[in-house]
C-alpha positions, 0 to 999 in steps of 0.5 A, spaced: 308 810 667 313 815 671 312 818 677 315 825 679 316 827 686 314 833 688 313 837 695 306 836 697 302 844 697 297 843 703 291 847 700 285 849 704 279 845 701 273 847 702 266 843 702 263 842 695 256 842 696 250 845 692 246 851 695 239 849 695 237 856 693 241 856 686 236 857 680 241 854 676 242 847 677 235 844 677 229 845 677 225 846 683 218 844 683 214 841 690 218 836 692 224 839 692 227 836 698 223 828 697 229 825 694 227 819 695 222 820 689 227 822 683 227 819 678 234 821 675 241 820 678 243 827 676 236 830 679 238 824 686 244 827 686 243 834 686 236 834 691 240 830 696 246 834 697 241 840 698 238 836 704 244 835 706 247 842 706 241 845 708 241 840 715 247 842 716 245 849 716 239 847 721 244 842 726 250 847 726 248 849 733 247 842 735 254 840 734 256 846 737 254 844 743 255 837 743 263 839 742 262 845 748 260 837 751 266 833 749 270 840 752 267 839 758 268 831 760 276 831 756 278 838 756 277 837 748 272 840 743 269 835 738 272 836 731 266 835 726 265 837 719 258 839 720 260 846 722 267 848 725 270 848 731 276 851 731 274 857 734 273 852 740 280 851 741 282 855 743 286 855 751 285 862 753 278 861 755 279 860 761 285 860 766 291 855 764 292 854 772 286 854 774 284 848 779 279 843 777 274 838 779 271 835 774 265 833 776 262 831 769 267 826 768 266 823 774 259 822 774 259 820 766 266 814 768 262 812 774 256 811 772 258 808 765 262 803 770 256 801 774 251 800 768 256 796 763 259 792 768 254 787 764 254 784 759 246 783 756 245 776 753 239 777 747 234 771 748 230 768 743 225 766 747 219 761 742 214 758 744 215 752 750 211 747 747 214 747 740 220 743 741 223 745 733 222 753 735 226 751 741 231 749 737 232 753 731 231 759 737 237 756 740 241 755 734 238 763 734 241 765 740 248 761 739 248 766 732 247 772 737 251 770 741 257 769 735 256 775 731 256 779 738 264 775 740 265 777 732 264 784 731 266 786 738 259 788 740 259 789 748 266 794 748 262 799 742 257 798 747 261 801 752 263 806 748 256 808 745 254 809 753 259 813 754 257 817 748 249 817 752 252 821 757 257 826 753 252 827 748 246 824 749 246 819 744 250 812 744 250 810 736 252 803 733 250 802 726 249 795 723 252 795 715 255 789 710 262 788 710 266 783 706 260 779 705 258 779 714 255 784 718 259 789 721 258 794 728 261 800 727 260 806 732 257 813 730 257 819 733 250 824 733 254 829 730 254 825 723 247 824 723 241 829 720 234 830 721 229 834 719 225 837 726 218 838 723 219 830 721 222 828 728 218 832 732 214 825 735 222 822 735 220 818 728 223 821 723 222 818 716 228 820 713 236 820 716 242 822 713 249 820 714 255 824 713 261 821 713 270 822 711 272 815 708 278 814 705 278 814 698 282 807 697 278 803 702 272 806 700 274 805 692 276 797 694 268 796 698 265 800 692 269 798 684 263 799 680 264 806 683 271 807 684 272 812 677 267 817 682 271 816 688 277 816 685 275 823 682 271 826 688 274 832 691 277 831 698 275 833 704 276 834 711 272 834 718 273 842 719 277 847 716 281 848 723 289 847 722 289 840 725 285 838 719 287 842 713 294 841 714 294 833 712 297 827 707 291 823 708 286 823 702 279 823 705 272 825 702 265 826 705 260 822 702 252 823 704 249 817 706 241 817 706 236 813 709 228 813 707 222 809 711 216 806 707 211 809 708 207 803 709 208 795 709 206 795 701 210 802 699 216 802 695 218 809 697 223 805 701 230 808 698 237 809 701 242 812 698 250 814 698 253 819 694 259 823 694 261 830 689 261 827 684 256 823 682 251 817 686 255 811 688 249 806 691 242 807 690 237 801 692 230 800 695 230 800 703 224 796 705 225 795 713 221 799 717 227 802 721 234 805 720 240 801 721 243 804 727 241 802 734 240 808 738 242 808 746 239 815 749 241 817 756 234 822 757 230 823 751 227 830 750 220 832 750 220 832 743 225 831 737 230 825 735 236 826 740 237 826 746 240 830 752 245 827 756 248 828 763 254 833 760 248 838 758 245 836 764 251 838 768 253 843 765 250 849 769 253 846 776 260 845 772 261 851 770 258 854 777 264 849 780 269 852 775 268 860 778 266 858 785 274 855 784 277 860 781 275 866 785 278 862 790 284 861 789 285 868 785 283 870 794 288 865 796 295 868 791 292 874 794 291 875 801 293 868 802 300 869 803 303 870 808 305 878 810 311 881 814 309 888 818 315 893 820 315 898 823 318 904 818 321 907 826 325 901 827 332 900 824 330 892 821 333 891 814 328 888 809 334 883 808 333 880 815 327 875 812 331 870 807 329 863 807 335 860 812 331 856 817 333 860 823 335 868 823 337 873 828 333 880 828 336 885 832 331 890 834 332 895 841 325 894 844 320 889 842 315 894 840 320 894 833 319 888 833 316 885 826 309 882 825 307 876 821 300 876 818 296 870 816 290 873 813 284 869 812 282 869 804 276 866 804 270 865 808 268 858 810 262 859 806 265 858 799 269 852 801 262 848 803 258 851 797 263 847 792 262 842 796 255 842 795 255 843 788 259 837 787 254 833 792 249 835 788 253 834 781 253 827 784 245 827 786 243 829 780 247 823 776 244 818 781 250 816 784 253 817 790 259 820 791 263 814 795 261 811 788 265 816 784 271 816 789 271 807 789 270 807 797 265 804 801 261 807 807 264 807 814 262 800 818 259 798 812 263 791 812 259 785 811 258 782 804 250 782 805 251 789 807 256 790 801 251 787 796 245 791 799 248 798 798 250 796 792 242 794 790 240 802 792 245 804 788 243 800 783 235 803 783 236 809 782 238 807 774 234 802 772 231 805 768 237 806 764 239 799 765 233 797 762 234 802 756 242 799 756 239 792 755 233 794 750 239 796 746 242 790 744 236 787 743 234 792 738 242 791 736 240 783 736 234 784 732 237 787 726 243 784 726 239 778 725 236 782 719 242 784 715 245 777 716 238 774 713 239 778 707 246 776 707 244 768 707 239 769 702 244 772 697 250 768 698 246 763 700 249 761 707 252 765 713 257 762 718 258 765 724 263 763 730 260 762 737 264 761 743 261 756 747 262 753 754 267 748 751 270 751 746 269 755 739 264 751 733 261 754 727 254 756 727 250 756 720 245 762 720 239 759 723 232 758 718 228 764 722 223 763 717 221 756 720 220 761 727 212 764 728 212 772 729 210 771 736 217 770 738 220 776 742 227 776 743 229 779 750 236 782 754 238 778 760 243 778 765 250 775 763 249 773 770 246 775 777 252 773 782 256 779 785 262 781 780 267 782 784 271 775 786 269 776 794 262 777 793 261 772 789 264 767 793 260 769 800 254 769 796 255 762 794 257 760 800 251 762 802 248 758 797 252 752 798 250 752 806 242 753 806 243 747 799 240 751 794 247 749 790 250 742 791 258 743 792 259 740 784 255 746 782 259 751 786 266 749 784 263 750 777 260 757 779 266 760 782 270 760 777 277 761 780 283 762 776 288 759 781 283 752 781 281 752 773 284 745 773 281 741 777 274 745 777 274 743 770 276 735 772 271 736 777 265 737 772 268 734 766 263 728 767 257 732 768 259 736 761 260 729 758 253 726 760 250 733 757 253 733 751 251 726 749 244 727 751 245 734 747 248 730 741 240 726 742 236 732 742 240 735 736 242 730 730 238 723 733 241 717 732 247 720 728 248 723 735 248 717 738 254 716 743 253 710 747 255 710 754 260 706 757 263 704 763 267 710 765 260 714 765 258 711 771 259 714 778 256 713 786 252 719 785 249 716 780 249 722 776 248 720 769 241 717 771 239 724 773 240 727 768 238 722 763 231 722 766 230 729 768 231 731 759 227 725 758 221 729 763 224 735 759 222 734 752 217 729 753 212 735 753 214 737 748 212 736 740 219 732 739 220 726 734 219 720 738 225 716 735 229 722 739 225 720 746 226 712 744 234 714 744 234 718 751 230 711 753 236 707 749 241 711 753 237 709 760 237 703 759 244 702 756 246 706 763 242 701 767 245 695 764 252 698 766 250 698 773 247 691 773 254 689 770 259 694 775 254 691 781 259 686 785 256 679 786 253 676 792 257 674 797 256 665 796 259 662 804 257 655 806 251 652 806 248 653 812 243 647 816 235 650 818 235 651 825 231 647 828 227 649 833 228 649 840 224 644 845 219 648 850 218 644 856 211 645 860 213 650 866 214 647 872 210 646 880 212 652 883 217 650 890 217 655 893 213 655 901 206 657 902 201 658 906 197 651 905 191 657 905 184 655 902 181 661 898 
């Protein structure tokens, strides 16, 4: 087939939706907007782009806002096919040369630093005494831990908090792709709710909006590629940046549907474009597939207000506060120049040479320079202490922002101490930070269960101490429904290099660690070598007692000479798992090789142990002869008592 080349004709497109208010296309009855009780696709399709026209319509001034927000932290409005930003756009609102002190973006950068600067760990935590649900629970948490490294969770959970503070919710949605799970992070803007349904933040119905390309979505979806083939193209906004455009997008309507109860079947999503559905299955979590991070919740509704709309007023207040003066200083600012109209002075007498002669015939002609005031000292301290104020309300110091710390503050322990103050005023947002990615943990387990159940297996890479290995998806079903998973601290060490190691300085010397531990704890790149020789024997000893506990006998790596040391560490740690899993519900052939590989390394002691010593024989010593003990000699006084 031959193809012509022709000049490309930018057309405005504009969004093809149905307007629920039309007779014509379906008939309307009570449940109009439940489109998740149709029966027919045509009738699917046309109730469920209403809903989403009519949303669109209610979310219009959210969206607004939230692209008045993204202006106020990056200088740059949120573009968004919800409703057009292109009047925001615009430069002239206020002054081009206006000073600035963005304190939005600094509390938001700061605090997003401060919060993100871990890394939570999602922990399967089972039942102590049950050694099987240990297992499977570790093999859960290397899942985790895999998937995590894989779809690169912790860099959109930066993202996602930095969204919590701009517009108030941080957003990653948990979906399939190419037969593994996938995290992908979603603005607020592209979801949709009504405010009746979300009143009590439960919505039990959510729609997503969203450009796709045509051919990648064509490629994930080939049994409705004619539809999206056929679609009508779409753009964010009808804004030049998104009309004038040779990229082939369309905007599908995904929609999500709870069920009502644990036995209800009402549980339905749906994604649909233009021209017709392209996916339409039952929805039988209790849950939408976004993990939700909020910055502060709102008394009633589904979303949330983040520290932009919360600094809002104080910004603005600084950005007048600002102009006024420096409009006063280009005023009154300048220096000025009074001669009197009497004297003979030429205005040409004042150039920019560094030194001038002026001639006058008394010094009263003489001319005189004026530096008047232009702004009282007053202004100067109230835009200092709106900025102070930015920062108090953020719960952050201002030191914090500026990377410095106070005067005097120079001793590590002090160091670490301001810093835990610090910390205090966000801890409940650190606690919501870490229940993210236990929710996030949570449903990826989901998604990745419905995979391996369909597919029949599900592997993941897990980047452990020692390497990267394969990790097949666990057999959660084994785990008993009183397991919770929680979020910990990738580590409770200071971050900073010199923190770090004063604090286990402090450790080694009151003998909370042994210097083998501090070596592996210091983790320094200049001695990476030699610290992973150091504790290459401890690492082999607790490999080989892991290789028992997990596979048994085929774990089974007997020990050798070379595993001995004058600490004797093999036997320590080879008694401390024994006392471990021996409380444990463990098969007792896995007990019996830990006692095998006790032995073992007794045996090796016994055999490396230098034979006595063999020097002539020696006589027994006799004992020597005691004499009976002599008269005394010495004089006396021959006097009878």
């Amino acid at each position: 087939m031959a193809f012509a080349i022709e000049p490309i004709e930018v057309i405005k497109v504009k969004d093809k939706v149905i307007d629920p208010r039309d007779k014509k296309t379906i008939e309307k009855d009570s449940n109009y907007y439940a489109w998740w009780h149709s029966q027919s696709d045509e009738q699917l399709l046309v109730q469920l782009l209403s809903t989403t026209a009519f949303l669109k319509k209610f979310h219009s001034a959210r969206i607004r806002q939230a692209s008045l927000y993204s202006r106020l932290f990056s200088g740059k409005p949120l573009y968004n096919y919800l409703a057009s930003t292109s009047t925001l756009d615009n430069s002239q609102q206020m002054p081009m040369g206006r000073p600035t002190a963005n304190v939005v973006y600094s509390c938001v950068d700061t605090i997003t630093s401060q919060i993100t600067q871990d890394n939570p760990s999602p922990v399967w935590i089972p039942d102590a005494s049950k050694y099987k649900e240990r297992q499977i629970a570790e093999q859960v948490n290397n899942f985790i831990g895999g998937e995590f490294y894989r779809c690169k969770t912790y860099g959109k959970g930066v993202q996602a908090f930095r969204d919590s503070g701009i517009l108030g919710n941080g957003l990653v949605k948990v979906g399939e792709k190419d037969g593994k799970v996938f995290h992908e992070r979603t603005l607020e803007t592209e979801l949709l709710v009504d405010f009746n349904d979300a009143y009590y933040g439960n919505p039990r119905g959510l729609i997503q909006t969203k450009l796709c390309d045509r051919g990648v979505l064509a490629e994930e979806m080939p049994k409705a590629s004619d539809k999206i083939m056929m679609s009508q193209a779409g753009t964010v906004d009808s804004s030049p940046q998104s009309t004038d455009t040779i990229a082939d997008n369309i905007i599908v309507s995904e929609g999500w549907h709870l069920p009502s109860g644990d036995a209800a079947k009402d549980g339905r999503h749906v994604i649909a474009c233009a021209d017709g559905i392209l996916l339409d299955e039952s929805w039988e979590f209790d849950y939408f597939p976004f993990s939700k991070l909020s910055y502060n919740d709102n008394m009633v509704g589904w979303f949330s207000q983040g520290l932009a709309e919360i600094l809002f007023p104080t910004q603005m207040e600084i950005y007048k506060m600002l102009i006024i003066a420096s409009q006063s200083i280009e005023l009154t600012g300048v220096p000025k120049i009074i001669i009197s109209e009497l004297s003979k002075v030429l205005e040409t007498a004042f150039n920019n040479n560094i030194a001038s002669i002026i001639k006058v015939k008394t010094m009263a002609e003489a001319p005189q320079f004026v530096n008047a005031t232009s702004n009282n000292a007053e202004i100067y301290e109230y835009i200092k202490w709106l900025i102070e104020n930015a920062y108090q309300i953020s719960g952050i110091s201002s030191l914090s922002a500026n990377g410095t710390k106070p005067a005097g503050l120079n001793s590590g322990e002090a160091q670490r101490e301001y810093m835990n103050i610090q910390s205090t005023r966000s801890s409940a947002m650190q606690k919501r930070y870490q229940d993210f990615y236990t929710d996030l943990a949570s449903k990826t387990l989901d998604r990745a269960a419905l995979i391996a159940k369909r597919d029949g297996k599900y592997m993941t890479v897990y980047p452990g101490r020692d390497g990267t290995r394969k990790v097949d998806f666990p057999k959660i079903d084994l785990l008993e429904n009183t397991n919770v998973i929680r979020c910990y601290e990738e580590s409770s060490l200071p971050k900073d290099p010199v923190g770090r190691q004063s604090k286990l300085s402090e450790m080694l010397a009151a003998g909370e660690i042994t210097n083998q531990e501090f070596r592996r704890l210091s983790r320094l790149p200049d001695l990476e070598q030699d610290d992973q020789l150091a504790v290459a024997l401890e690492e082999r000893i607790l490999h080989d007692l892991d290789s028992i506990i997990e596979d048994g006998r085929k774990g089974y790596n007997p020990p050798d000479q070379f595993i001995l040391d004058p600490t004797d560490l093999a036997t320590q740690k080879t008694v401390q798992y024994y006392n471990k899993y021996v409380v444990t519900d463990i098969e007792d052939e896995k007990l019996q090789l830990i006692q095998e590989y006790f032995t073992a390394i007794q045996n090796l002691k016994a055999e490396a142990a230098p034979p006595p010593v063999q020097g002539p024989a020696q006589q027994p010593q006799q004992p020597l002869p005691v004499a009976p003990p002599q008269p005394s000699v010495s004089p006396t006084s021959n006097v009878a008592v």
